[in-house]
N, C-alpha and C positions, 0 to 999 in steps of 0.2 A: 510551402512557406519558406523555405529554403533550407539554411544550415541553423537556425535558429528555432527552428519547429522541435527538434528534441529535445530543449529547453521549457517544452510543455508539460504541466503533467496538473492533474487533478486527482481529485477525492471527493466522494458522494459523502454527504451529513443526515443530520436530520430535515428533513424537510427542505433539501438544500445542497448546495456544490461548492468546493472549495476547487480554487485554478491559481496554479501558477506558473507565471512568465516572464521570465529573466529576474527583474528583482523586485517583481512585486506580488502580493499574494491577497487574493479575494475570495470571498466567501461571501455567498449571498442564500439569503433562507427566506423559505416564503412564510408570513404570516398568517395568523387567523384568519384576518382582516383581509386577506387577499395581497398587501402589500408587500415588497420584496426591499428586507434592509438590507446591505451588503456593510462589510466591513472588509475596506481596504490595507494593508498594510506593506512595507519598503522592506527588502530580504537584502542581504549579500552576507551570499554564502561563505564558509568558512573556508573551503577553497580558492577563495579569490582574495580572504583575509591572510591565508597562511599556504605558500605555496609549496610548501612539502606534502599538505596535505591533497593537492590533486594526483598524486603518486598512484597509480593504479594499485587496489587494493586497499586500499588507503581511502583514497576519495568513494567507493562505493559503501563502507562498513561508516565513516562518517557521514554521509548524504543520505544513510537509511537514519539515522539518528535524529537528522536535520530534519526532513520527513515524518521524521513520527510526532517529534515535538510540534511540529507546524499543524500536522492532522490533530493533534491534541485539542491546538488552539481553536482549529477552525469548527473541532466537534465541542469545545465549550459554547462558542458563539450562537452555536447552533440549538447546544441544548439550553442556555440561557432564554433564547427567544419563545423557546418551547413549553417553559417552563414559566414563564413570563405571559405566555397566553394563556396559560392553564391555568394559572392564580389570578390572572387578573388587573399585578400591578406589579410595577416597573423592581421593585428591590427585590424580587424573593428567590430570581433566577442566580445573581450574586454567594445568595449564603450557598448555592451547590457547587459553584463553580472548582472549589479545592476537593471537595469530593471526589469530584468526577476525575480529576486528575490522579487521585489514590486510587480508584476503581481503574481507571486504564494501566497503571502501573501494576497493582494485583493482575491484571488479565493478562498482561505480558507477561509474569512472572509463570501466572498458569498453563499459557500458549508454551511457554516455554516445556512447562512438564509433561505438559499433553501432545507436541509433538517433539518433541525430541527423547526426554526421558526417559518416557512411560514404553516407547519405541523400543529400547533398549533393554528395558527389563524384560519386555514380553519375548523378544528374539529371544534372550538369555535362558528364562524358564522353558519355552515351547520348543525351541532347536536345539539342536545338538554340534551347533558350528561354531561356538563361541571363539576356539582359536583358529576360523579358519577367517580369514579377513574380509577376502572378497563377499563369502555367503552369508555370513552373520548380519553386514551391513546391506546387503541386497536385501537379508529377511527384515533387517530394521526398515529400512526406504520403504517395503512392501508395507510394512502395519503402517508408516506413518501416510502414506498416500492412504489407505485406505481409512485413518481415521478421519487425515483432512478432508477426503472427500464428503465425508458421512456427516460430518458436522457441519459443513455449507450445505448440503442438500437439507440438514434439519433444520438449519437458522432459515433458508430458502421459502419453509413453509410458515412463518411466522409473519403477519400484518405489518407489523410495522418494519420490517426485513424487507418484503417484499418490495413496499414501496423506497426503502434505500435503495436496492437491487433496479428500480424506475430510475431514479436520480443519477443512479450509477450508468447507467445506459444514454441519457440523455448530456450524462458529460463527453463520453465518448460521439456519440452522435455532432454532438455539437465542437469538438476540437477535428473529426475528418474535415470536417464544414470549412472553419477556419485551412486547415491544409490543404484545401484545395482551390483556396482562394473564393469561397464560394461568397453570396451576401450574406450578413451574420441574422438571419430571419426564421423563426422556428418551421416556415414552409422549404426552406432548404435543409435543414438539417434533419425535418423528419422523414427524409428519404436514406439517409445513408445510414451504413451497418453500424448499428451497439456492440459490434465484435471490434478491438483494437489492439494490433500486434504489441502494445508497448504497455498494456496494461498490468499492475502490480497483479494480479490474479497469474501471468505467465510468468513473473518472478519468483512466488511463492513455490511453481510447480520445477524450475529452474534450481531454488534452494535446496529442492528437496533431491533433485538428480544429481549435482554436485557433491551433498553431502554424504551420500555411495561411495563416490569416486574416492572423494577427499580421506573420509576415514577409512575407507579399505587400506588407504596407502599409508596412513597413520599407523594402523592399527600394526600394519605388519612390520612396521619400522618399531613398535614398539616390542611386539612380541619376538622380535631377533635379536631387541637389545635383553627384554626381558627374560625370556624363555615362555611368556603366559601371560595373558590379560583376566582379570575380574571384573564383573560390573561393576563397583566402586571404583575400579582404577577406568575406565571407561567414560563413567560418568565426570570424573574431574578431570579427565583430558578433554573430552567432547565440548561437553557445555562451557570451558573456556573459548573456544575456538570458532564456534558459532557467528562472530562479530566476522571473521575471516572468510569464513565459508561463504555468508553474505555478500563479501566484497568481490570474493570469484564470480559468484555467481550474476554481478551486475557486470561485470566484465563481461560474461556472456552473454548476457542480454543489451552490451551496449556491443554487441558487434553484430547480435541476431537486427538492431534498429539498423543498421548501416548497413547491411546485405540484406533484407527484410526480401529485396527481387531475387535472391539463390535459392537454390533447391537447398542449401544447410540453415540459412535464415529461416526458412517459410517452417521447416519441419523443429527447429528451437522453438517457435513460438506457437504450433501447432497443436498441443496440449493445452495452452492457457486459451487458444483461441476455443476450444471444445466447451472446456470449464466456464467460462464466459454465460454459455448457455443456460448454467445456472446462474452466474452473480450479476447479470445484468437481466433488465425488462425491458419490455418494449415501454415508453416514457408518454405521455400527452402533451401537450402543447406547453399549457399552464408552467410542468416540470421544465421543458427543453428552456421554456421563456427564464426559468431559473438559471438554468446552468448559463445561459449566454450572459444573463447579466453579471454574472460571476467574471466569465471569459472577458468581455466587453471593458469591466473596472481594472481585469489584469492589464490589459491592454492599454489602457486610459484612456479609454472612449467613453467614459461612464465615470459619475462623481459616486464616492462612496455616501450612504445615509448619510446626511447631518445631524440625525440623532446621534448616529455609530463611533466612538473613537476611534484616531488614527493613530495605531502605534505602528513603530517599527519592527519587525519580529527579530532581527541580529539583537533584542534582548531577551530572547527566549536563552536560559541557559544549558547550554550542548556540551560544553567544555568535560 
C-alpha cells in the first residue's frame, strides 16, 4: 500500500476490531442480533499537533499513550454493546462505561508490578548478582519473559480470550489483504497469515529485550557513581523510566517495519511472530466480515452506525 501502510494498526475488542488509518479510528462489534455497529471517529495525532513531539523517543513513549487511550475507547464501545445485549436495553452499558476505564487503569498499574517489579525483587532475593549490572538485569528479563509468557498461555485457555485471540487474527488477516492490494472480501483475506511483523505482541517481546540493555547500562552508571545499588533504589529509578525504554524500543521496531526484507529485520520480529501462535486464531468468516468492516469505515468506504455517535478522539485527554 505503499509508505502509508505503517500508518496502519489495529486492536481486537469484544466481539469486535478496532483499525486505525491516518486520521481516523473505527471500531466495529458484532452484535447479538447478528448486526455490525461501527463507531467511527477523526484522530490527529499529537505529533502532527506539537512538533517537538515527533522527536524520536519522544514520539514512540507518547504514541503508546495515544494508543492506549484510543484501545480504551474502542474497548468501552465494545463492552458497551456487550453489555447492552446482555440487559436487553439501550442505558445500562453507559452506567459501566467509567468503570471499565478505573479497571483498565488498575490493570496497568498492576501490569506494571507484575512485570516489571515483581521482576526485580525475585532476581534480588533468588541471585546473588545484584551488583553485577549485566546479570542481575539478564536474571530480571528472564523472570519477566517467563512470567509474560505464562500469563498469555493462561489468559489463551479462557473462552472468551480465546475468541478475542479470533478477532485478533482476523485483523491481521484482513490488513495483509489491504497491503497487498487485495479485494477487501473475507474470501481473500481468509487465505493469508494471522502472523504480522508489526504486531504489538513483537513490541511487548522488543520492551522486554531493550529493558536488559537499557538498565544494565543504568545500573552501572549508577553503581560507579554510587558504590552499590538496593532494591528500593532500583525500583525508583526503573519504574520512572519505563516511558523511555518504551520509546526505544518502538524505535526498534520502527526500523525492524522498514527492513522487515533483512536478515536483522526478520529475526527482531521473530519472536513476536512465534508468540503470535498463541495470541492470535484462526477467525471465521462472520469475525474477518468484522474486522473488514472496521478497516473499510477507517478508510471511508463505509458509513459509521447511525445509531453510533461521531466524535472526534483529539478529545481523548493524553496531555
Amino acid at each position: 500500500m505503499g509508505k502509508n501502510t505503517t500508518l496502519l494498526g489495529g486492536q481486537a475488542v469484544l466481539e469486535g476490531v478496532m483499525m486505525r488509518f491516518g486520521g481516523s479510528v473505527a471500531t466495529a462489534v458484532r452484535r447479538a442480533d447478528g448486526s455490525i455497529d461501527i463507531k467511527k471517529e477523526t484522530y490527529v495525532p499529537l505529533a502532527e499537533r506539537h512538533r517537538w513531539i515527533g522527536i524520536p523517543l519522544i514520539r514512540g513513549a507518547v504514541g503508546l499513550i495515544e494508543m492506549l487511550a484510543i484501545g480504551i475507547r474502542a474497548l468501552n464501545f465494545s463492552a458497551e454493546a456487550a453489555m447492552q445485549d446482555e440487559a436487553g436495553n439501550n442505558g445500562q452499558g453507559k452506567k459501566h462505561e467509567a468503570a471499565l476505564g478505573v479497571t483498565m487503569a488498575i490493570a496497568l498499574l498492576a501490569g506494571v508490578g507484575l512485570f516489571f517489579a515483581l521482576p526485580l525483587w525475585i532476581a534480588t532475593a533468588a541471585f546473588s548478582v545484584d551488583q553485577e549490572p549485566f546479570w542481575f538485569n539478564l536474571a530480571a528479563g528472564g523472570i519477566r519473559v517467563a512470567i509474560f509468557l505464562g500469563y498469555i498461555v493462561l489468559l489463551s485457555m479462557m473462552k472468551d480470550i480465546y475468541r478475542l485471540f479470533q478477532y485478533h487474527g482476523a485483523e491481521h488477516k484482513t490488513v495483509f489483504a489491504m497491503e497487498k492490494g487485495l479485494e477487501m472480501t473475507p474470501a481473500s483475506c481468509r487465505v493469508q497469515s494471522r502472523f504480522h511483523p508489526r504486531c504489538g505482541t513483537s513490541f511487548l517481546l522488543v520492551v522486554m529485550v531493550v529493558a536488559i540493555l537499557f538498565f544494565a547500562l543504568l545500573d552501572a552508571f549508577l553503581i560507579w557513581q554510587l558504590g552499590a545499588l538496593s532494591l528500593p533504589l532500583r525500583l525508583a529509578t526503573h519504574l520512572p523510566l519505563i516511558p523511555l525504554v518504551m520509546g526505544l524500543s518502538y524505535e526498534v521496531i520502527r526500523f525492524s517495519a522498514r527492513h522487515v526484507d533483512t536478515v536483522l529485520g526478520r529475526w527482531i520480529v521473530l519472536p513476536g511472530l512465534w508468540l503470535q501462535r498463541v495470541t492470535t486464531k484462526e477467525p471465521d468468516d462472520a469475525q474477518i466480515e468484522v474486522a473488514l468492516a472496521a478497516l473499510k469505515a477507517a478508510l471511508d468506504e463505509a458509513p459509521a452506525s447511525p445509531a453510533v455517535e461521531q466524535v472526534p478522539v483529539s478529545s481523548i485527554s493524553v496531555n
